[in-house]
C-alpha positions as CSV (number, residue, x, y, z in Angstrom):
1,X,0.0,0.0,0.0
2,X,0.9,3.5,-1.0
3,X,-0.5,5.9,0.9
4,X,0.2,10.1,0.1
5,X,-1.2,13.4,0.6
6,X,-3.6,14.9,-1.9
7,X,-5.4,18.2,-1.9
8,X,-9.4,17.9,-1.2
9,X,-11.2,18.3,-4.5
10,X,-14.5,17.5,-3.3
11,X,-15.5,20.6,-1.2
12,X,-19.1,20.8,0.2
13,X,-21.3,23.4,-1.9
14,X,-21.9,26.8,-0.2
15,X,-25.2,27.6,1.0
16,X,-26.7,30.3,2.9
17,X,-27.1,28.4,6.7
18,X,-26.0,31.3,9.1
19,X,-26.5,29.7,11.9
20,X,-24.0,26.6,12.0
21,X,-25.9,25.5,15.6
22,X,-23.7,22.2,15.4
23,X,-20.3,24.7,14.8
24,X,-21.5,27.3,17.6
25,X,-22.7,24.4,19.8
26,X,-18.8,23.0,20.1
27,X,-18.0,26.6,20.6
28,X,-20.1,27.5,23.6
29,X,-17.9,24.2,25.0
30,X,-14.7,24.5,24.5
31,X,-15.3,28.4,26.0
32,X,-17.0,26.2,29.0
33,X,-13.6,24.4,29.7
34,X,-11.4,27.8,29.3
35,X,-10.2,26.4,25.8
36,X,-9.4,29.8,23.9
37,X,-6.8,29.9,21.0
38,X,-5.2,33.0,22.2
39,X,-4.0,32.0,25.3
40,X,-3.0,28.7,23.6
41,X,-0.8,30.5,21.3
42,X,0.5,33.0,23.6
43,X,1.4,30.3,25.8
44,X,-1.0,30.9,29.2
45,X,-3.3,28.0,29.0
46,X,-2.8,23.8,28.2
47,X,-4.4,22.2,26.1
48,X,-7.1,20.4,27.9
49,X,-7.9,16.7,27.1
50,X,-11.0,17.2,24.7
51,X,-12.1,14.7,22.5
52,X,-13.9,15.8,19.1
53,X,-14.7,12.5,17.3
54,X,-15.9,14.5,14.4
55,X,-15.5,18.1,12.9
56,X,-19.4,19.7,12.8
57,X,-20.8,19.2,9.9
58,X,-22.0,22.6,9.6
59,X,-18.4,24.2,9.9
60,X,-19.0,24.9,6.0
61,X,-21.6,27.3,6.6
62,X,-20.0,29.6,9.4
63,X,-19.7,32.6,8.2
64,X,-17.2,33.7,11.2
65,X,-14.1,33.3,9.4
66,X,-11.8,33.4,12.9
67,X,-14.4,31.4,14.9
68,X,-14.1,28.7,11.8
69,X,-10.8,28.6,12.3
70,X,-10.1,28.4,15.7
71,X,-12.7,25.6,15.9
72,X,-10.5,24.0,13.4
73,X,-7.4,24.1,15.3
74,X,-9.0,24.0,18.6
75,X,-10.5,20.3,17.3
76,X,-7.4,19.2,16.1
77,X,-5.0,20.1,18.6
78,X,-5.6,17.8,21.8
79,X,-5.7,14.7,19.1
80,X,-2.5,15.7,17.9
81,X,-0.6,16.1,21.3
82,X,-2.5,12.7,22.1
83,X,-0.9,11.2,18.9
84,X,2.8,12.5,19.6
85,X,2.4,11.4,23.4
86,X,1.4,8.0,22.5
87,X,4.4,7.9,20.0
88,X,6.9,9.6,22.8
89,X,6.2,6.6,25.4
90,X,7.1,4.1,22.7
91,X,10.3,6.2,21.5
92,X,11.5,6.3,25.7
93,X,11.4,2.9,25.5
94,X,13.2,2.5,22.2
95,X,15.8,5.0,23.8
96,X,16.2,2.4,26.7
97,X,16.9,-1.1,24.5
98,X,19.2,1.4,22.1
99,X,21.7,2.3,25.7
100,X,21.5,-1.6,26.6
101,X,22.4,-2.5,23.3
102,X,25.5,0.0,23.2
103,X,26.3,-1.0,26.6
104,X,26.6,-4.6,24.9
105,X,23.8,-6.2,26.8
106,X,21.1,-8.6,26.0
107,X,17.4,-8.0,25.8
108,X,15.2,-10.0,28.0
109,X,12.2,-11.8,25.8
110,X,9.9,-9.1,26.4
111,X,12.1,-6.4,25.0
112,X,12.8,-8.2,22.0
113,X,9.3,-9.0,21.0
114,X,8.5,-5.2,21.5
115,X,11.0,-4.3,19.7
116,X,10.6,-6.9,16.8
117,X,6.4,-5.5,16.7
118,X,7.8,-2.1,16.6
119,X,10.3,-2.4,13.8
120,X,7.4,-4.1,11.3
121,X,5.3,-1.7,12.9
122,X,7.4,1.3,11.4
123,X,9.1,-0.7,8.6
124,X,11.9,-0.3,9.7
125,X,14.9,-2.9,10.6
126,X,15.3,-3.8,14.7
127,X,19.1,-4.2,14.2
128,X,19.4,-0.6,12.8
129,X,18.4,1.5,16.3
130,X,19.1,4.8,14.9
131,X,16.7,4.7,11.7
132,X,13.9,3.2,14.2
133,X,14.7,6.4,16.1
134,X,14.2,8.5,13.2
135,X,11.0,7.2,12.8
136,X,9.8,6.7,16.1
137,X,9.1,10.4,16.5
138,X,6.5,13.0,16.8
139,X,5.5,15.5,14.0
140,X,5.3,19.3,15.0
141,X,1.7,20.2,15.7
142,X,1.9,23.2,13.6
143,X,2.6,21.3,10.6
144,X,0.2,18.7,11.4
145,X,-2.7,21.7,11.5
146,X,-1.6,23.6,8.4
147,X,-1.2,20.4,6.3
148,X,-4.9,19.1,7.7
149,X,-6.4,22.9,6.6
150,X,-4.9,22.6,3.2
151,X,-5.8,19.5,2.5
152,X,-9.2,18.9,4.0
153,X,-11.0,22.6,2.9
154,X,-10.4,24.1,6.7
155,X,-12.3,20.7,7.6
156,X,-15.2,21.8,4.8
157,X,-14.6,18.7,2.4
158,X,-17.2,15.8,1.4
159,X,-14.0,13.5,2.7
160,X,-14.1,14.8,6.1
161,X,-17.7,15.0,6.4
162,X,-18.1,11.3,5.4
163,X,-14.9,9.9,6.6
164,X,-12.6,12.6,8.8
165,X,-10.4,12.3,6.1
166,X,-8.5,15.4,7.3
167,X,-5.2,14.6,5.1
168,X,-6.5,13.4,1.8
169,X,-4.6,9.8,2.1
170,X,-5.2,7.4,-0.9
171,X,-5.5,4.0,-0.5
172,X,-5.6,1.3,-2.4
173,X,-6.2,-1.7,0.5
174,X,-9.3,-3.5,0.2
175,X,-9.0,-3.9,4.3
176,X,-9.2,-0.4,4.6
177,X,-12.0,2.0,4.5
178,X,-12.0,4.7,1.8
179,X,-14.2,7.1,-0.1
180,X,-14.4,7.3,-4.0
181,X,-13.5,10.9,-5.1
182,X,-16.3,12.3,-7.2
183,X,-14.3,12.6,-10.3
184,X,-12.6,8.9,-10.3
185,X,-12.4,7.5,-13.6
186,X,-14.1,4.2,-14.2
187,X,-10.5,2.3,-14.2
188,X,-9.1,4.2,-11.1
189,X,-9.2,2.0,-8.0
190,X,-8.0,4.3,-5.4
191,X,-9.9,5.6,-2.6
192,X,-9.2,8.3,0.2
193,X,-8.6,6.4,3.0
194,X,-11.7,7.1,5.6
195,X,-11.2,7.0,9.8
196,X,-13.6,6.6,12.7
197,X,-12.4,10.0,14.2
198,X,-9.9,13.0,13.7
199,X,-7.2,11.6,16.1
200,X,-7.2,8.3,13.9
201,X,-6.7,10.4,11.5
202,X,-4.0,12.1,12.2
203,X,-2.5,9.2,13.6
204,X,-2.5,7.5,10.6
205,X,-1.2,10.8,8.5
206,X,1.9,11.0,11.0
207,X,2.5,7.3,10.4
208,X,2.7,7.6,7.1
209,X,5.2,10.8,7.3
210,X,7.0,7.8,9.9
211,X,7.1,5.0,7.4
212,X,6.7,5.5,3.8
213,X,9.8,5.7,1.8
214,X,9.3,9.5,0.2
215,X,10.2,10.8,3.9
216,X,13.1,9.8,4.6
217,X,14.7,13.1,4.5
218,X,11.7,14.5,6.2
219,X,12.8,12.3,8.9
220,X,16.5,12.8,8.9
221,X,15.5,16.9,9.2
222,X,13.7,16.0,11.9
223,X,16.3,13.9,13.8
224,X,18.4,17.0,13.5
225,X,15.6,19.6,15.6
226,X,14.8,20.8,11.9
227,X,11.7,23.4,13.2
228,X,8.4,22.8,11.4
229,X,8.3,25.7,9.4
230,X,11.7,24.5,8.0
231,X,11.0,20.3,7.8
232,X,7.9,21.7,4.8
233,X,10.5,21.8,2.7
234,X,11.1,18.3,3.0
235,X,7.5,17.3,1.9
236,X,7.3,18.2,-1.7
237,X,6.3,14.6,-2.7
238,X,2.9,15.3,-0.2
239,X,1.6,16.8,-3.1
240,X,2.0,16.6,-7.0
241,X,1.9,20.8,-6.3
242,X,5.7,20.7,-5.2
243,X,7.6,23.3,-4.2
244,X,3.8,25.9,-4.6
245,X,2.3,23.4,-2.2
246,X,5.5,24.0,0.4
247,X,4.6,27.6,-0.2
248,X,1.0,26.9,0.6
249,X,1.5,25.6,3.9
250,X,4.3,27.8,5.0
251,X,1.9,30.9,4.5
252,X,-1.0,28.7,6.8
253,X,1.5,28.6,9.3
254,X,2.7,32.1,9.1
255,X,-1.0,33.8,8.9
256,X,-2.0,31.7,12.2
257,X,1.4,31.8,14.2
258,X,1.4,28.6,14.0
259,X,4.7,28.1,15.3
260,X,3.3,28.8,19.0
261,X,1.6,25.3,18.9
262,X,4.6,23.3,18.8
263,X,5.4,24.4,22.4
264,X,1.9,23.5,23.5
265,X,1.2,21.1,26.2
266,X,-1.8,18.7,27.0
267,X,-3.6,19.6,30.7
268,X,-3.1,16.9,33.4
269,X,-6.8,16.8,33.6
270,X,-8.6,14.5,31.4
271,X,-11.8,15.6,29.8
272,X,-14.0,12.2,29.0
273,X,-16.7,14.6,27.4
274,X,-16.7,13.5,23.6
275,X,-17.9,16.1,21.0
276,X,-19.9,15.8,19.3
């Protein structure tokens, strides 16, 4: 399977719905739990432990450009620090068998399966410890957000509304679940890959950047502190677009001050609310 990033074609038609009740519904609760983009780029609040299954299905018709947006980010963000968490525990651990190994020690049964699952997991080759650290790694929350805007409409396309496919992944697995673009040709047999919420989403887009053979100098950048503003450079093959697509999502980033959300933190406090 080949799985890469392809711009949303299949935006929802405008209509005239000022009121977007599901959009200003999930408004009124992030306010309720203090979650307000400002402070979260200015660095004054967490990020508290919300988790938005879906994007409203109304967001399309919000005619508050800022509020659309900060719903956007504020929906994504927790699932994204969620996703590089998860990924951190695993890379501590990978740390930890990587120092035994130097020290010339042996693995107990445990560590080696783990470290076996992990390897196929990441296609990648146990014995080789520094390319499984390369791509055992997070991805920068501001390029996560940028790259989900560009490619999913600002969370407005048919794919997200029928699949939260927020990073326009084709697919061409029968085992997984996808959605035939609108224009497909009779002998195309891709599909964009479809998920049963944002944070598998984005889970599955930042295993992707973590695996497939087209990133590998995204993830060498990376290994080096590259920031995210600077590692966009390294995703040209995201999009048939090249180098105006690297443009694209370096002037998301700049127009939202992006950068801020790459030192933002998840809350201790878990939320088990689920929005919608």
């Amino acid at each position: 399977m080949v799985e890469s990033g392809q711009p949303a074609t299949d935006a929802a038609p405008q209509r005239k719905t000022p009121a977007a009740p599901e959009s200003r519904a999930l408004a009124a609760r992030f306010d309720a739990h203090g979650y307000d983009w400002e402070s979260i780029l200015s660095g004054d609040a967490d990020v508290p432990e919300l988790s938005v299954r879906t994007l409203p299905k109304d967001l399309v018709h919000l005619r508050d450009v800022e509020l659309k947006k900060s719903l956007f980010f504020r929906s994504l963000l927790p699932a994204t620090l969620q996703v590089n968490r998860d990924i951190e525990a695993a890379r501590d651990r990978l740390r930890d068998i990587r120092a035994l190994v130097r020290e010339g020690k042996n693995l107990d049964d445990d560590d080696q399966a783990w470290l076996a699952a992990t390897a196929a997991d990441y296609n990648g080759d146990p014995a080789d410890l520094d390319d499984l650290m390369r791509r055992v790694d997070g991805v920068p929350p501001s390029l996560v957000l940028a790259q989900a805007a560009e490619e999913s409409g600002w969370g407005t396309s048919r794919f997200v509304r029928e699949g939260n496919a927020l990073f326009g992944q084709y697919t061409w697995n029968d085992d997984h679940n996808g959605i035939i673009p609108a224009d497909s040709g009779s002998d195309s047999s891709h599909r964009v890959r479809a998920f049963n919420s944002v944070q598998a989403a984005i889970a599955s887009y930042v295993h992707n950047l973590n695996t497939h053979a087209a990133y590998e100098r995204f993830r060498a950048l990376r290994a080096k502190g590259v920031s995210g503003y600077d590692l966009v450079a390294s995703l040209k093959n995201y999009s048939v677009r090249g180098s105006d697509y690297v443009d694209t999502i370096r002037l998301i980033m700049r127009a939202n001050h992006l950068n801020a959300v790459d030192q933002a933190e998840l809350s201790g406090e878990v939320q088990v609310s689920r929005f919608p």
